[in-house]
N, C-alpha and C positions, 0 to 999 in steps of 0.2 A: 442816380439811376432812376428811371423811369419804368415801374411797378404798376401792372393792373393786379387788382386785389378782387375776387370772384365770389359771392356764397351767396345760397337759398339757406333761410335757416328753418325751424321747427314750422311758421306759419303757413310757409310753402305757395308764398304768394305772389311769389319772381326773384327774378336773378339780378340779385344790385351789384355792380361793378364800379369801382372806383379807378380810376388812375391817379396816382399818385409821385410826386418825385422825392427821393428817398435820398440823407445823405447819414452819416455821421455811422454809432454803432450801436450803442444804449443810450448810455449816460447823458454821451451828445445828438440821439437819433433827435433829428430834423424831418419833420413830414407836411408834403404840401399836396392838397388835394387838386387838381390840376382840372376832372372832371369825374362827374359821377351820373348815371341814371342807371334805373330799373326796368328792367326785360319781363314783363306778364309770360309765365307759361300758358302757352295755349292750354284751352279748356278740358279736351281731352286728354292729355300729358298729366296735369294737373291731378286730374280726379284719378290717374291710373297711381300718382305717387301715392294721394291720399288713401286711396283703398291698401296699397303694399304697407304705408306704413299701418294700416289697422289691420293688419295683420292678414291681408286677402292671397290666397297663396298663389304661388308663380313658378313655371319651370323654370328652368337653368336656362334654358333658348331665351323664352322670355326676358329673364334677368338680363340678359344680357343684349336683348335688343332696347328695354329700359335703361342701362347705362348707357347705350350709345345714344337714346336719342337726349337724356340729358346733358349729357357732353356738350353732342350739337349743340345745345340751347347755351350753355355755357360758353363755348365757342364764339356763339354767333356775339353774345352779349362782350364778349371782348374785341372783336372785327369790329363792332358799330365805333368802337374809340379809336380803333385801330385805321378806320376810315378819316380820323381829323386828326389826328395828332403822329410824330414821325418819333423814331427813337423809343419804342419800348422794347425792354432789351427784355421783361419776364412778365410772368404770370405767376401770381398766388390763389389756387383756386382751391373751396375749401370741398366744392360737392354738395351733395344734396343729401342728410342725412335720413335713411328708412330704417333704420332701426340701431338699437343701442340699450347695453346692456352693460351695467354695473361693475365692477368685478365681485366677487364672492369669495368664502374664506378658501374655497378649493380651489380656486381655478380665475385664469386671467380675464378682464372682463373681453366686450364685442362690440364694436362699432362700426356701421355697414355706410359710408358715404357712395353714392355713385354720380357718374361723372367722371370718369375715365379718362385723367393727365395725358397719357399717350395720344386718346385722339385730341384733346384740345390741342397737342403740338403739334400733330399732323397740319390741324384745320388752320390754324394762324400762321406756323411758320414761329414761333415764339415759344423760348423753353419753357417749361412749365415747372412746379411744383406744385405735388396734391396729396392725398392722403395720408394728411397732419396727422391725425389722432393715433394712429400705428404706433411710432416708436414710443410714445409716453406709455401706452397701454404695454405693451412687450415688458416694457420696466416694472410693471407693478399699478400702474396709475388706472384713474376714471379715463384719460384720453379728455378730458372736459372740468372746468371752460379753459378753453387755448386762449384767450385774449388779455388774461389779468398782466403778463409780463407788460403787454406792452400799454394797456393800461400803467401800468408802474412808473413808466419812461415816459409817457406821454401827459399824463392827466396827474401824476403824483404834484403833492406840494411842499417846500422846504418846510413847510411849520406847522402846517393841519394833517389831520386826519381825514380822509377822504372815500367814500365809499361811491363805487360806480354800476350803477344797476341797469343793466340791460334787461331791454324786455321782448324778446322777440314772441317767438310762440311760448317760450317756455323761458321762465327770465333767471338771470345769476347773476351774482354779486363780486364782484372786487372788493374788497377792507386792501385800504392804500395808507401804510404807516406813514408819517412825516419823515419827507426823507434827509434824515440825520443819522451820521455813525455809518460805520463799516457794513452794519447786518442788517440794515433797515428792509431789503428786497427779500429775505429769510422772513421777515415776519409780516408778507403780503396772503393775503389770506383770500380765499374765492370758493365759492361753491353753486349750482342749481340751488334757488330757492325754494323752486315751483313750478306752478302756470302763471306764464304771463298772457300771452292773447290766445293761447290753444282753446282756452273753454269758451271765454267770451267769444273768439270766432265761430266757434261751432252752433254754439246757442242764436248766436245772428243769422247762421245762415237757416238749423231748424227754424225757427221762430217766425224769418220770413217769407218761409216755403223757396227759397233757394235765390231768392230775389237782391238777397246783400251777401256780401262774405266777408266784414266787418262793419263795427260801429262809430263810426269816423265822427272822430272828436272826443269819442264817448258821450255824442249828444240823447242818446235813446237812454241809456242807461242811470245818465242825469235827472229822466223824468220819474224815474222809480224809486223804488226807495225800501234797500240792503237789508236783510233779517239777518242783524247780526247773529242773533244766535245760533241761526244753520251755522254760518260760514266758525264761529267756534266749535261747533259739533266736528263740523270739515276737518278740524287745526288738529283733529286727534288722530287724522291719518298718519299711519306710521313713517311714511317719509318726513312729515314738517318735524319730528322730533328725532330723526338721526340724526347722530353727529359727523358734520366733513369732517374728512373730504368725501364729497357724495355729488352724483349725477342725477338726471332723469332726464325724460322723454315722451314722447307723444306714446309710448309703449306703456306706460302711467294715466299721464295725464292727456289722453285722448277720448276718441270719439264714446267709448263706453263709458269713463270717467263721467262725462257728461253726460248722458241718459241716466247715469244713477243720482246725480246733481238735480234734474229735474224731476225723477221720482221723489228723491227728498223734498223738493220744492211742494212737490203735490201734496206729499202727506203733511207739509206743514202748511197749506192753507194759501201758498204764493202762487198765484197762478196767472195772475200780470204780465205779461212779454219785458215787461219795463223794470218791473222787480227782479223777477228771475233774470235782469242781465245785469240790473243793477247789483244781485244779489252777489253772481259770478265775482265781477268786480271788484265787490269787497275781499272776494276771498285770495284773490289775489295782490291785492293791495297788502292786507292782513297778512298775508304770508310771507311780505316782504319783512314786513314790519317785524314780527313774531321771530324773523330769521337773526336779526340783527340783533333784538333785545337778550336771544336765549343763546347765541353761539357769538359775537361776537366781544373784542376784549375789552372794546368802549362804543361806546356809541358817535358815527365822526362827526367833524365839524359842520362838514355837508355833505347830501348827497347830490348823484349828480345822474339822469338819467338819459339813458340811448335807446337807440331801435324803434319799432314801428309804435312800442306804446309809448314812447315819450312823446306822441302826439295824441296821443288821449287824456287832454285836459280832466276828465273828470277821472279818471283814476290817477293822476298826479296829484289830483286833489284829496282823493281820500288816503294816499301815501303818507302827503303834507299832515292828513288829520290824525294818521296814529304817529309820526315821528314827532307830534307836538313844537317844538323847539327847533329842533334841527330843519333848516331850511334845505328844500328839494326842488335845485335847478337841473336844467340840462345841458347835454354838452355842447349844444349850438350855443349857449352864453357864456361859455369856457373857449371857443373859438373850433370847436373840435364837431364837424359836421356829423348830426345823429343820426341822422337816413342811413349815409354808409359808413358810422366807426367800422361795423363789422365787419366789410368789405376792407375797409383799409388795414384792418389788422390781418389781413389775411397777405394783403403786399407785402405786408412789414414780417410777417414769417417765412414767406416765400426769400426774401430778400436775406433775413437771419440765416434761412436754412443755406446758402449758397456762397457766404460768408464762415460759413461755420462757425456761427452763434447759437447755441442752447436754446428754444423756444419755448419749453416748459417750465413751470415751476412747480417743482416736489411738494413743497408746504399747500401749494393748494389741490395739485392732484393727485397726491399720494405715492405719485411715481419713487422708486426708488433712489433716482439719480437726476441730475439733467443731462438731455438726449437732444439731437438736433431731429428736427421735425419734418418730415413730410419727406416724400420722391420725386424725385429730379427727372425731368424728361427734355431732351436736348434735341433740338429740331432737325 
């Protein structure tokens, strides 16, 4: 079957769309990326998310003329494939997420994606499936990360331990057991680490008076040089020491986070563009690291890195630096394209969800059950 796979994630820096052809179920799923590019929100769309997700308020009209035009954008980014290639029979579209919220000892948590399945089916003519995060959250769960199953199936290895670290604006981990024995997918493990490119973005685009809106390569941040011991000060924030299953978000680790990042900088003397982004960096390097050493049950054989910062050489490199031993590739040298996993995992749910395949895993989102994922919308 022939799957486009749809999402903007935390960076909010366009719409990667995969096509994908999809066969088998789990055990045997077979995935071939067929094609893939990234859709830029225009500029103004853009900055209206980035204000909602910081919290800039919005009528109900509003809202809703923001979901529709990010639909469109979603839309469109699946027509442009739908313009070269014949036979795609679905859509997995994940949304643009603007807000999200934990769950709590009283109450289920909240996660707001927009981008509105209904009209992506309208616009293509192609059923859709969207708003994944709902039924794990109904169960008990964070709703997040939805991608470890299929990390499991896809990226697992009969005889290592494997851990897969995305890093989009905000990065999470898969712990992928070797898969041996009956219960091996029971004891896959996943959570939000952190920040992965949310602060370093932000502080790029402060820094250069709005002239950049990342550090591509992480070549600026190479020229500076990390005060470790902020970024330990950092590690005592109360999230790096909960225990998963646990989430976050730009509601955290956003635009304020960052302004208090750069006051600390001030008071400690850092006041370099290069440092303070080098400084970022480490702290999200470090909070990979610190995630792995303090909650996970071993440390794996390798890890293996996606999304937009597994193109930032210099924070791979300071990953490499605290995992010592453990060697940290990516999943382009696993054969597994990193621009769009995310994308693809989102085929690969839409596709589960319509098979009626379970998309969640309870062990890592704390849901109560497994649930099939997402809403069906039929052209």
């Amino acid at each position: 079957m022939r799957v486009i796979g749809l999402i903007s994630g935390t960076s909010i820096d366009g719409i990667d769309a995969a096509l994908v052809e999809i066969s088998g179920s789990t055990a045997d799923l077979q995935v071939e990326l067929l094609s893939g590019q990234t859709m830029p929100y225009p500029t103004d769309l853009r900055q209206q998310i980035l204000a909602v997700c910081g919290g800039a308020p919005l009528s109900i009209a509003a809202l809703a003329e923001l979901d529709d035009a990010i639909a469109r954008q979603f839309a469109n980014a699946a027509i442009a494939l739908q313009q070269k290639f014949l036979d795609i029979e679905l859509i997995g579209s994940h949304g643009q997420t603007v807000f999200h919220r934990p769950p709590a000892t009283a109450s289920l948590g909240y996660s707001l994606q927009l981008g509105r399945g209904d009209l992506i089916t309208q616009l293509t003519g192609i059923r859709t499936v969207s708003n994944f995060r709902a039924a794990d959250i109904a169960a008990g769960g964070h709703g997040a990360p939805l991608v470890p199953k299929i990390d499991a199936y896809l990226l697992g290895h009969p005889q290592k331990t494997v851990c897969m670290q995305n890093i989009g604006g905000i990065g999470n981990v898969t712990y992928l057991p070797a898969r041996m024995g009956d219960r091996w997918e029971q004891q896959v493990l996943g959570w939000d680490t952190g920040p992965g490119n949310s602060l370093m973005d932000l502080a790029v685009n402060y820094l250069s008076d709005g002239r950049k809106i990342y550090d591509e390569s992480g070549s600026w941040a190479a020229t500076g040089t990390p005060a470790t011991a902020l970024t330990q000060q950092w590690l005592q924030q109360p999230y790096f020491q909960q225990v998963p299953p646990k989430s976050t978000g730009r509601e955290l680790f956003g635009a304020d986070y960052m302004q208090q990042c750069l006051r600390d900088c001030e008071a400690n003397g850092i006041t370099r563009p290069a440092d303070i982004l080098a400084t970022l960096t480490e702290l999200t390097a470090v909070s990979i690291a610190h995630s792995y050493q303090t909650f996970l049950p071993q440390l794996p054989d390798y890890v293996l890195l996606g999304g937009g910062g597994s193109k930032n050489a210099y924070l791979k490199q300071r990953i490499q630096h605290h995992l010592l031993a453990t060697p940290v590739l990516t999943t382009d040298e696993v054969g597994l394209n990193a621009d769009f996993k995310e994308a693809i995992a989102f085929a690969v749910l839409a596709y589960w969800r319509i098979h009626n395949i379970p998309g969640n895993l309870p062990s890592v989102t704390g849901a109560k059950r497994e649930v099939l994922m997402g809403e069906v919308y039929d052209s």
